[in-house]
FIPA-830504 format. One line per 8 residues: their letters; for each residue y, z, x of C-alpha. Coordinates in steps of 0.1 Angstrom, whole numbers, padded with zeros to 4 digits, m for minus. Example, Ala and Ser with C-alpha at 12.3 -4.5 7.8 and 13.67 -1.06 7.14 Angstrom:
FIPA-830504
as	m0045 0078 0123  m0011 0071 0137
//
This chain:
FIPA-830504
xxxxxxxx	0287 m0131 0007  0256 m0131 0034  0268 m0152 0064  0224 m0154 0068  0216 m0190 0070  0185 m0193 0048  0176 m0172 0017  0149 m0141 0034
xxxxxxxx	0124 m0132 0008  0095 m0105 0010  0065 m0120 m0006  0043 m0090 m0001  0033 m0061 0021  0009 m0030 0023  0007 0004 0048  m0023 0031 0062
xxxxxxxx	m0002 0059 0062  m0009 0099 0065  m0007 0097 0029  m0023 0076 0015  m0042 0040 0027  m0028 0008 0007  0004 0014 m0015  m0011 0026 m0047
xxxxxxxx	m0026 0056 m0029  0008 0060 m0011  0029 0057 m0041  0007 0087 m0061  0014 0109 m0033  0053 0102 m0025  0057 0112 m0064  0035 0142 m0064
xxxxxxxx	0048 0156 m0035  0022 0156 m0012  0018 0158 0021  m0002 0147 0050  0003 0171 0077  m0021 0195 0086  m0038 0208 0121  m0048 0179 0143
xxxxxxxx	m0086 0170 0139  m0091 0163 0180  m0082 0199 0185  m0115 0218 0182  m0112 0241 0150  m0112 0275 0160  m0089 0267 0182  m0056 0294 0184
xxxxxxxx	m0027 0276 0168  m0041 0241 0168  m0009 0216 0165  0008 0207 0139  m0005 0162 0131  m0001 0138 0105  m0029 0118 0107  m0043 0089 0087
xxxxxxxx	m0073 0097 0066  m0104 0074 0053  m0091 0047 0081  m0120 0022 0081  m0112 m0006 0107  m0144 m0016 0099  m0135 m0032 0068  m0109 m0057 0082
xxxxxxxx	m0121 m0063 0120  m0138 m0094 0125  m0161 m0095 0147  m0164 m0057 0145  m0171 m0056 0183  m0136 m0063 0186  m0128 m0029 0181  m0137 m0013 0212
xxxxxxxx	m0108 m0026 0228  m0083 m0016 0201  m0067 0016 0203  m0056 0036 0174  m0027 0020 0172  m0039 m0017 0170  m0063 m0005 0145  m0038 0005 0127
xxxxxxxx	m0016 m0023 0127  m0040 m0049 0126  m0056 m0035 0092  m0019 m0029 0077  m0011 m0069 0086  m0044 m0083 0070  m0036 m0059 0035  m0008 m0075 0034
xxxxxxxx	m0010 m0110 0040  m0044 m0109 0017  m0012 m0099 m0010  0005 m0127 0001  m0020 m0155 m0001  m0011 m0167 0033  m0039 m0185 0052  m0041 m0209 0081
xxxxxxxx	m0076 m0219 0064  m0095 m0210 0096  m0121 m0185 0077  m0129 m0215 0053  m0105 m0199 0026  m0076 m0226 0011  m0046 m0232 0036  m0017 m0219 0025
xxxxxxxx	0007 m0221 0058  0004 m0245 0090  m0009 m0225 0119  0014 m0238 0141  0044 m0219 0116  0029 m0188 0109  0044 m0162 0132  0041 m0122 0141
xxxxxxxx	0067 m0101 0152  0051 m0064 0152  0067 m0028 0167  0048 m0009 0189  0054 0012 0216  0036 0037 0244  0006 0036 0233  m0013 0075 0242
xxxxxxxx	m0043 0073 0260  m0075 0084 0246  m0086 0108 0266  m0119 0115 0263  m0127 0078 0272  m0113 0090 0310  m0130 0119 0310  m0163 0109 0330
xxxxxxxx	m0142 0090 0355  m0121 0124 0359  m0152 0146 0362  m0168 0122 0386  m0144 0132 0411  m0148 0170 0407  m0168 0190 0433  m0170 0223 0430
xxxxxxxx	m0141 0228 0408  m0117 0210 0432  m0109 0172 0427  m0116 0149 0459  m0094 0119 0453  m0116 0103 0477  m0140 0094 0453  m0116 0077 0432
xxxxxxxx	m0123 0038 0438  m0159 0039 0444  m0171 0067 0425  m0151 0072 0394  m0140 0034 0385  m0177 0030 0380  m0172 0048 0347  m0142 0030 0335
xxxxxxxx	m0145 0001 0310  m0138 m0029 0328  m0114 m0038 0300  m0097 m0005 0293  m0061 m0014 0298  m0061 m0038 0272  m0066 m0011 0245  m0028 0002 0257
xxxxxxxx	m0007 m0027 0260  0019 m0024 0234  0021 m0063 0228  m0014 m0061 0218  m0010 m0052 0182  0009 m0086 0177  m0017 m0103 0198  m0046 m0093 0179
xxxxxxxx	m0027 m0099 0143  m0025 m0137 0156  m0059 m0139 0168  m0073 m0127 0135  m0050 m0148 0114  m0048 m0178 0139  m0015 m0173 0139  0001 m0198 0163
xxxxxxxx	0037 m0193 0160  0060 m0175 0177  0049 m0137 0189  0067 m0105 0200  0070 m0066 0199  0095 m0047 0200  0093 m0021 0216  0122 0003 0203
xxxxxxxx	0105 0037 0192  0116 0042 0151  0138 0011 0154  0113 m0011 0163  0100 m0020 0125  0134 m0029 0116  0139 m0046 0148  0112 m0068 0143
xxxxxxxx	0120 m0075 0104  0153 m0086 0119  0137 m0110 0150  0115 m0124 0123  0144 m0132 0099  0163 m0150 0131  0132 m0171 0135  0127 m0180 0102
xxxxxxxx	0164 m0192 0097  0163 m0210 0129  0132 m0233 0117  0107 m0220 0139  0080 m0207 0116  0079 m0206 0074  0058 m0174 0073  0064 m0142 0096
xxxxxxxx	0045 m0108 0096  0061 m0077 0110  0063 m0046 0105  0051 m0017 0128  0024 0008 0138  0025 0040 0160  0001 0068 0168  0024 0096 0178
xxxxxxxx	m0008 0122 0170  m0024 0112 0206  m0032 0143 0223  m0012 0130 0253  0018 0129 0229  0012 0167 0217  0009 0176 0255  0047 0165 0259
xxxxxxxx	0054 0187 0229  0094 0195 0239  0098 0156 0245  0096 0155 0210  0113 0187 0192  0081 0195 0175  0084 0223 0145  0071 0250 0157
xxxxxxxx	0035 0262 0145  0035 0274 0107  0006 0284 0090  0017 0262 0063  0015 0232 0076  0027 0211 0045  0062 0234 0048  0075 0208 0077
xxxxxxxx	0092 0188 0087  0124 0193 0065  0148 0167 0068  0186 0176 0067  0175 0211 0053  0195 0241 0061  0165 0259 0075  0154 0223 0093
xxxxxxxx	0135 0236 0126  0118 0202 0138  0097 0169 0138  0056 0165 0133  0043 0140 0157  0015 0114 0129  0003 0081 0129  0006 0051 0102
xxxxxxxx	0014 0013 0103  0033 m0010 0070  0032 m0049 0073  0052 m0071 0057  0055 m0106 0046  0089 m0127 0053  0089 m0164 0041  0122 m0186 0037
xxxxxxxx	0126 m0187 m0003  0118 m0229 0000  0083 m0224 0013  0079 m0190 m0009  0084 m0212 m0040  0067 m0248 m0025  0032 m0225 m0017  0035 m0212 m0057
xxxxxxxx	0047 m0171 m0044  0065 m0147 m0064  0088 m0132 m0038  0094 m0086 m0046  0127 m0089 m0026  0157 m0107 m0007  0166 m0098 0026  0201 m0096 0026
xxxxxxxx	0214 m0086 0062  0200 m0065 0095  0221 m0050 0120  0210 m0037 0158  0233 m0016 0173  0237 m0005 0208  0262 0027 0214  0276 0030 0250
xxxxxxxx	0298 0059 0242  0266 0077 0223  0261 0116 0238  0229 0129 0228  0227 0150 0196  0265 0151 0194  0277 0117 0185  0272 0096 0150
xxxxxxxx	0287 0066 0163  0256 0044 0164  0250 0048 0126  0279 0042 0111  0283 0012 0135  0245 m0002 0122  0255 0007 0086  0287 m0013 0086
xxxxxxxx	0271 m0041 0108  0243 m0047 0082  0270 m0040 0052  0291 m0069 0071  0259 m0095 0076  0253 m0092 0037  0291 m0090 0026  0286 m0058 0006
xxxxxxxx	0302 m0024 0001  0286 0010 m0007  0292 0003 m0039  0268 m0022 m0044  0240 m0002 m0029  0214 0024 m0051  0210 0044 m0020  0200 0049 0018
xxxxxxxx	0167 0050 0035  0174 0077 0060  0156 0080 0093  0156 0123 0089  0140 0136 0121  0135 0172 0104  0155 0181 0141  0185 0200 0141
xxxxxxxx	0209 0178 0164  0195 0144 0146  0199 0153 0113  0233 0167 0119  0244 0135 0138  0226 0107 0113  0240 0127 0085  0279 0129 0099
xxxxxxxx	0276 0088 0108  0261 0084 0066  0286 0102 0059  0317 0083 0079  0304 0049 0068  0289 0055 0031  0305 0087 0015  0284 0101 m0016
xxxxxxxx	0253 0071 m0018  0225 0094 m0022  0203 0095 0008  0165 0091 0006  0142 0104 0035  0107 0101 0037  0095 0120 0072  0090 0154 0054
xxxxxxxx	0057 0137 0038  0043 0126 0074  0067 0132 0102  0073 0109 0132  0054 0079 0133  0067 0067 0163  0071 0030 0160  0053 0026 0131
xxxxxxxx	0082 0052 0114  0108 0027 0098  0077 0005 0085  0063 0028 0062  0094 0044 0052  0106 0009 0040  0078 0010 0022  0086 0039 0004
xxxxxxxx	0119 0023 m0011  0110 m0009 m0018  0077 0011 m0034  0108 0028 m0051  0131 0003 m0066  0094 m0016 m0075  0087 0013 m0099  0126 0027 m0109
xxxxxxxx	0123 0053 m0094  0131 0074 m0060  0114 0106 m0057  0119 0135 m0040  0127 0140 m0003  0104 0163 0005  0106 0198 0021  0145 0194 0017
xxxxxxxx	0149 0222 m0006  0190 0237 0002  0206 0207 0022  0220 0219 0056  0260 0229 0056  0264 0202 0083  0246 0178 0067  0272 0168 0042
xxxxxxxx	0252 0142 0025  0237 0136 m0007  0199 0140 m0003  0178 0134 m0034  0164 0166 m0041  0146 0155 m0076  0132 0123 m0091  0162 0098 m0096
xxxxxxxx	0164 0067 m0113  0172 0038 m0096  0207 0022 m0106  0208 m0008 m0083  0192 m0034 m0069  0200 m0031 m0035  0189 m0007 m0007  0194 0004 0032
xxxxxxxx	0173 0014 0053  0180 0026 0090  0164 0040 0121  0179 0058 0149  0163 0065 0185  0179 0083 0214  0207 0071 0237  0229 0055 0205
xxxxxxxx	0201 0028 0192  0206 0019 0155  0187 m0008 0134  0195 m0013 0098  0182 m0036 0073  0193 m0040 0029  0168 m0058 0005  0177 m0066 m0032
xx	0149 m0063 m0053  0144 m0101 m0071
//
């Protein structure tokens, strides 16, 4: 039985993703096999070999930013979270009544917990500082403070704060609660579902949004290309990444947010909502004795941490979210800790549709199975067409049923950092 104090229910939530913007658009795609990566769009076309992006297409901020002006200090990546949060909570009904609409949730306990991370520069809105400095081809530094500052917006730093994503979610929503962001790479969506659930089973709030947003297609992202383990260029771009295939070559760097809605089942059921699913148990898992690329530890620790929190076996679950980098070492290592802590559950991955999403990575892959288990059934992982000999797991390789009512999903970063998180569908 769940040692979790208070009964954890999702009540909505709602994604921009490479794929597809809202979750009916994302949900056509994942079951027709498409995919969203293709040459990045702020490489000039022509261009030999432009890189390999995932990038969100049809992204209208517009639509959800109020007062539009607001958006020249948002960077991608608050544009992206802050339109995946309002989707969502417009599913959920929740409102602190400040627009005029019916209040649904005290201001005061409405909270946001939302990932983010480094947030990549855009550079082209340095680029007449930089030139300012330039005399005849050299760069006299000189110039910098009275010459080139001129040119920079006077509140340009606030467009690359990672704890701006959360900030701007509570302005727009006058969300008064309590407010964080975790900033933990792919682990930070899951990291935030589990701060929110803490909070909510503590008192502190009746209604949290988290999720997570990233924007790993920045140009100053693709610069630091072996950072990253990027595939290498393919004139087909929709061939990678392959997660735990044999001929599995590397990640694509994309962008992409997914909010969602966490509400103690008491309030769900007071304010009239029909909660999707229960949030059953999280786990966060630090590894001291994790080597890069050659130990699984971390996983199977955060698989039978979360297992533990929600008193329940591999037998009771329909299948595994997996975090499937498309990398070589990764995939070898996540799959070998699977493996160690959950034997033959079939193993669902999602990056070979859009790649690495940075933080915004576990987000909309949760999406994806609770999108899923929503319709009965888990499509394909994509791109993973002859599963790797030292990947001994068991990827879905065609459209399978869902048995079960209850799911995993984990994300990995580097240096032995696991989050894990199981929902059971209500």
């Amino acid at each position: 039985m769940s040692i979790m104090k208070k009964e954890i229910v999702l009540t909505a939530f709602d994604l921009v993703s490479p794929i597809g913007v809202g979750t009916e658009e994302f949900w056509e795609s994942l079951t027709a096999g498409k995919s969203g990566v293709g040459y990045s769009t702020l490489v000039a076309e022509g261009s030999p070999n432009r890189p390999l992006t995932a990038e969100t297409p049809d992204f209208r901020p517009k639509d959800y930013v109020k007062p539009k002006k607001n958006i020249k200090v948002m960077s991608r990546d608050i544009q992206l979270g802050l339109v995946a949060a309002m989707k969502a909570v417009a599913k959920a009904g929740v409102s602190t009544g400040f627009d005029g609409s019916p209040q649904t949730v005290d201001p005061e306990r409405l909270g946001v917990i939302f990932g983010c991370d480094l947030i990549g520069v855009d550079i082209t809105e340095l680029s007449d500082a930089f030139f300012a400095g330039m005399k005849d081809g050299v760069y006299d530094y000189s110039t910098w403070g009275k010459e080139a500052m001129e040119k920079v917006m006077p509140l340009w730093m606030l467009k690359y704060l990672p704890n701006m994503p959360s900030s701007h979610i509570g302005i727009a929503l006058d969300a008064r609660g309590p407010n964080n962001s975790p900033t933990l790479d792919r682990t930070a969506a899951l990291a935030s579902i589990a701060e929110a659930a803490v909070i909510l089973e503590n008192g502190r709030a009746d209604v949290m949004i988290c999720g997570g947003c990233g924007n790993r297609s920045n140009p100053s992202f693709l610069s630091r290309g072996k950072a990253y383990n990027l595939a290498p260029w393919t004139s087909d771009p929709a061939s990678v990444p392959r997660p735990f295939d044999a001929d599995r070559c590397g990640t694509v760097l994309g962008d992409g947010s997914a909010a969602f809605v966490l509400e103690t089942r008491e309030f769900a059921e007071a304010r009239g909502a029909k909660p999707i699913a229960v949030l059953r148990g999280f786990s966060r898992v630090d590894d001291p004795s994790y080597e890069l690329f050659t130990q699984s530890g971390a996983v199977s620790m955060s698989i039978g941490a979360v297992l533990a929190d929600a008193g329940l076996s591999a037998a009771d679950l329909d299948h595994i979210n997996a975090d499937g980098l498309g990398t070589v070492e990764d995939d070898r290592a996540e799959a070998a800790g699977i493996a160690e802590a959950l034997g033959d559950l079939p193993v669902y991955a999602a990056k070979g549709h859009f790649g690495n999403l940075g933080s915004g990575a576990g987000a909309v892959e949760l999406a994806a199975s609770l999108l899923a288990m929503q319709h009965g059934t888990l499509p394909a992982a994509l791109n993973c067409a002859k599963i790797a000999d030292d990947c001994p797991i068991n990827v879905i390789q065609s459209p399978r049923a869902v048995e079960k009512k209850t799911f995993i999903k984990i994300n990995q970063t580097y240096m032995g950092r696991s989050s894990a998180v199981i929902f059971e569908m209500c």
